[in-house]
C-alpha positions in Angstrom: -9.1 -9.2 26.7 -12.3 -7.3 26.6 -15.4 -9.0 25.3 -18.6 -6.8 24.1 -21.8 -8.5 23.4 -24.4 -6.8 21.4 -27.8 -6.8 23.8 -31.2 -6.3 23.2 -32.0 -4.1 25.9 -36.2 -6.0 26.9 -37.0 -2.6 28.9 -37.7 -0.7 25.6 -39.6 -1.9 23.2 -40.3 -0.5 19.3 -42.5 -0.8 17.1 -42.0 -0.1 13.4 -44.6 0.6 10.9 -44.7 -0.1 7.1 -48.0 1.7 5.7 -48.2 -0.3 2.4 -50.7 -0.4 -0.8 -50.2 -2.8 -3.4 -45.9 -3.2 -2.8 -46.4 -7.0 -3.9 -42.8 -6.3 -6.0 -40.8 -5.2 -3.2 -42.3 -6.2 0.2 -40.9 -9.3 1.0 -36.8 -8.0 -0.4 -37.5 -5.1 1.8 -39.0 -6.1 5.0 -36.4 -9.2 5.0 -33.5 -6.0 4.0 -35.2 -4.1 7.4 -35.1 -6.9 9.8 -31.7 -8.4 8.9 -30.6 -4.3 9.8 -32.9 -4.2 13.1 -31.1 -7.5 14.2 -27.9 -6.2 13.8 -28.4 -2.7 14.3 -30.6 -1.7 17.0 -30.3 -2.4 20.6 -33.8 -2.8 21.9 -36.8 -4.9 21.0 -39.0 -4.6 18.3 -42.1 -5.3 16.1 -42.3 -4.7 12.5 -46.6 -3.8 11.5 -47.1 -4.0 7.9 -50.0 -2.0 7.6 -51.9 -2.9 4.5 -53.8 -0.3 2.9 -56.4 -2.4 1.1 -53.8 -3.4 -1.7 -55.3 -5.3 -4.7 -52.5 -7.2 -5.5 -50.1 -10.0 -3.8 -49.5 -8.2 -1.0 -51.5 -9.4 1.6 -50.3 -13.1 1.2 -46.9 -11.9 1.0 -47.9 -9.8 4.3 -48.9 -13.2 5.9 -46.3 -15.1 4.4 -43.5 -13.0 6.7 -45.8 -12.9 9.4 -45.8 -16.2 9.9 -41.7 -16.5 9.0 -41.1 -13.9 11.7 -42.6 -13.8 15.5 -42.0 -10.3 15.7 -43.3 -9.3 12.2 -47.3 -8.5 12.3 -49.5 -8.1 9.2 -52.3 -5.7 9.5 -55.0 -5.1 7.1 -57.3 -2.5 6.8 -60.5 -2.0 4.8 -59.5 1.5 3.5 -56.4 3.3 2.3 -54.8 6.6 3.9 -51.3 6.5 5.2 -52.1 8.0 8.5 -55.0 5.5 9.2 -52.5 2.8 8.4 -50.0 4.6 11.1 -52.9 5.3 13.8 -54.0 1.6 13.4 -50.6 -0.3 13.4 -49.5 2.2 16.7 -52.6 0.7 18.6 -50.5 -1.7 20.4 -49.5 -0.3 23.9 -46.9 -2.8 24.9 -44.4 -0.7 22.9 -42.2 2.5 24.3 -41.7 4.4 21.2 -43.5 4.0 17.4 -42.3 4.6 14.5 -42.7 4.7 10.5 -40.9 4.7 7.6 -41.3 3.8 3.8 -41.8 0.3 2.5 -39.1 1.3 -0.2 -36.7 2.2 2.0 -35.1 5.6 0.4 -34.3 6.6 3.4 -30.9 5.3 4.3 -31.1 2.8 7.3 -27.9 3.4 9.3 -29.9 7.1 10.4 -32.8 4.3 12.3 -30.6 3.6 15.6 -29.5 7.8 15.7 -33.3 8.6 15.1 -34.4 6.3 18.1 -31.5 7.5 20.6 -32.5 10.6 20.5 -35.4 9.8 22.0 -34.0 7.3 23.9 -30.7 8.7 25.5 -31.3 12.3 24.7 -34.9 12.8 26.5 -36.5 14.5 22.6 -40.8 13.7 22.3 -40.4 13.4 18.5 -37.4 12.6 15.9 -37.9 13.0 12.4 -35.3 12.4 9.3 -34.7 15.4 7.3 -33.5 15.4 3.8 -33.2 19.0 4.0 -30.5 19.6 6.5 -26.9 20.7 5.3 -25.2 17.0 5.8 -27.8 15.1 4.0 -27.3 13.4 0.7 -30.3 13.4 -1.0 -30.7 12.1 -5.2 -34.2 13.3 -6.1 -35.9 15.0 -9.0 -36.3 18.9 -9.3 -39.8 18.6 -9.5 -40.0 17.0 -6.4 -37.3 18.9 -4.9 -39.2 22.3 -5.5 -42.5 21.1 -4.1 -41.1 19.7 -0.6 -38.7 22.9 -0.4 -41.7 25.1 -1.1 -44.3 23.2 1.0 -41.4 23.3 4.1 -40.8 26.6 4.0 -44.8 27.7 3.3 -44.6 25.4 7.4 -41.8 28.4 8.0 -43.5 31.0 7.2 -47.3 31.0 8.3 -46.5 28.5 11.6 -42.9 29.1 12.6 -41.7 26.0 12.8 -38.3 24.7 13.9 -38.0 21.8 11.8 -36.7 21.5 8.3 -38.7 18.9 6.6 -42.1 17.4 7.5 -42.7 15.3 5.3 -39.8 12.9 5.4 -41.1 9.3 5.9 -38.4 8.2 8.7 -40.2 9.6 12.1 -40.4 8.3 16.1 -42.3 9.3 18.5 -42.9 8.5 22.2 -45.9 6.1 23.0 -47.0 8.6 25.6 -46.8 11.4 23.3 -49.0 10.2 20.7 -51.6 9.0 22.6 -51.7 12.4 23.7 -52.2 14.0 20.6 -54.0 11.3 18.6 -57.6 12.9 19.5 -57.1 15.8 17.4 -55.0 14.3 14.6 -57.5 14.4 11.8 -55.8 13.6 8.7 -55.9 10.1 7.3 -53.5 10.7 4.6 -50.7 12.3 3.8 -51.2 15.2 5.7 -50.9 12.9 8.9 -47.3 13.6 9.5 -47.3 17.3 9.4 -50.5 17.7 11.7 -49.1 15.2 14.3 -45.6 18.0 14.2 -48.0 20.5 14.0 -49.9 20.0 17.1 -46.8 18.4 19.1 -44.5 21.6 18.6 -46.8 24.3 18.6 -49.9 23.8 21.0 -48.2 20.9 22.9 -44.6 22.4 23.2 -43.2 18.8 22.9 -39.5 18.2 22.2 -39.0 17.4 18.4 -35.5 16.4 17.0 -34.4 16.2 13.5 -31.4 13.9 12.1 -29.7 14.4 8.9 -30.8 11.4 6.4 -29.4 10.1 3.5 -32.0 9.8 0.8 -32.7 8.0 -2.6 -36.0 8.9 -5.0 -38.1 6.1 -5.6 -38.7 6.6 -9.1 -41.5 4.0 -9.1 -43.7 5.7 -6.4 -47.3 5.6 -7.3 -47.8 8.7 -5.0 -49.9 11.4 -7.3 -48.0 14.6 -6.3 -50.9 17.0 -7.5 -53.5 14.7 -5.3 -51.0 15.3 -2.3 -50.3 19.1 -2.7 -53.9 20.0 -2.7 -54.6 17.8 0.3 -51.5 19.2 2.1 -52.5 23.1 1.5 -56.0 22.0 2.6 -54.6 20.5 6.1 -52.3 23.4 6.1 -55.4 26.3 6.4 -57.4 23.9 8.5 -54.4 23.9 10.9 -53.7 27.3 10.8 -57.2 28.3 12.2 -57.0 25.5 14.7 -54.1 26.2 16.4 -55.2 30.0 16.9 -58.0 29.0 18.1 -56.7 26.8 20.6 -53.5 28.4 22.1 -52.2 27.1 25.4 
């Protein structure tokens, strides 16, 4: 009779950020919902950061409360909001392989997590990202905010030639070595963050970038003000575009 064991495998290490402002509702239910599917799920070690964006609320002493429930659950908090400072900050830590980041409401279906980290993993990629555009995902959003990521994506298409289907997804890894690489020229504090960090990975750095299929559900409570993000987004986009002609390898 054969027996398998399930095995945290110490030689790689992961760490998981949660960039979060003012989630006081759903922070604890969520980062207990993450764990309890990281313990079961995934075969290496990891850290969850929850990176706190200045949040106003109950946040923080929730943030503490699970910091001090977990030993491998940090609470970060930072002076100023911008989900890409929040990112940088919490993948500071060098004692991890690969980083990674993903939504504190979790619309992105979990059971993608352990495929998005083997890629890396067993299959050699720099960078894996979720996609919610690819033909096998399962997506339930708005139109509204299904015509502005279709749009922005294929504006990416267009003017930069890209080979992934959607930057903006918030269910991305990337290897430590990587991202220390291209963290000097990632200027972007916000939003934007993701997309530059693709940006500069696939086309000046020629790294490796992967994109897995995701399940994904709307969180119609998001506080994210779209017409705040599009402007910032177009603005990254033209700043980007100059950049990387001006600095072909």
């Amino acid at each position: 009779m054969e027996l398998f064991f399930f095995v945290k495998w110490d030689f790689m290490k992961i760490l998981i950020a949660l960039p979060v402002y003012n989630e006081e509702k759903q922070l604890s239910k969520n980062v207990n919902k993450l764990y309890s599917f990281l313990e079961k799920s995934l075969p290496y070690s990891f850290q969850i950061v929850i990176a706190d964006n200045n949040s106003t609320d109950g946040t923080g002493k929730i943030g503490k409360d699970l910091e001090k429930s977990y030993k491998n659950i940090k609470y970060l908090y930072l002076p100023k909001k911008g989900k890409g400072l929040a990112i940088k900050q919490a993948w500071q830590n060098k004692d991890f392989d690969i980083y990674s980041f993903m939504d504190i409401d979790l619309s992105t279906d979990l059971s993608a997590f352990p495929i998005l980290i083997n890629k890396i993993v067993k299959e050699d990629y720099d960078v894996a990202i979720g996609s919610r555009l690819s033909k096998e995902s399962k997506v339930k959003r708005g139109f509204k905010r299904t015509f502005v990521s279709k749009s922005y994506n294929l504006l990416l298409k267009l003017f930069f030639n890209v080979s992934f289907p959607d930057a903006q997804c918030g269910f991305k890894a990337i290897k430590r070595s990587v991202f220390e690489q291209l963290s000097p020229e990632i200027k972007n504090d916000g939003f934007f963050f993701d997309t530059e960090l693709l940006l500069l990975a696939e086309k000046k750095y020629k790294f490796k970038i992967c994109s897995v299929p995701v399940n994904w559900a709307d969180d119609t409570t998001s506080s994210v003000h779209i017409g705040k993000t599009i402007k910032e987004d177009l603005s990254g986009l033209w700043r980007m575009y100059w950049y990387l002609r001006k600095n072909k390898r």
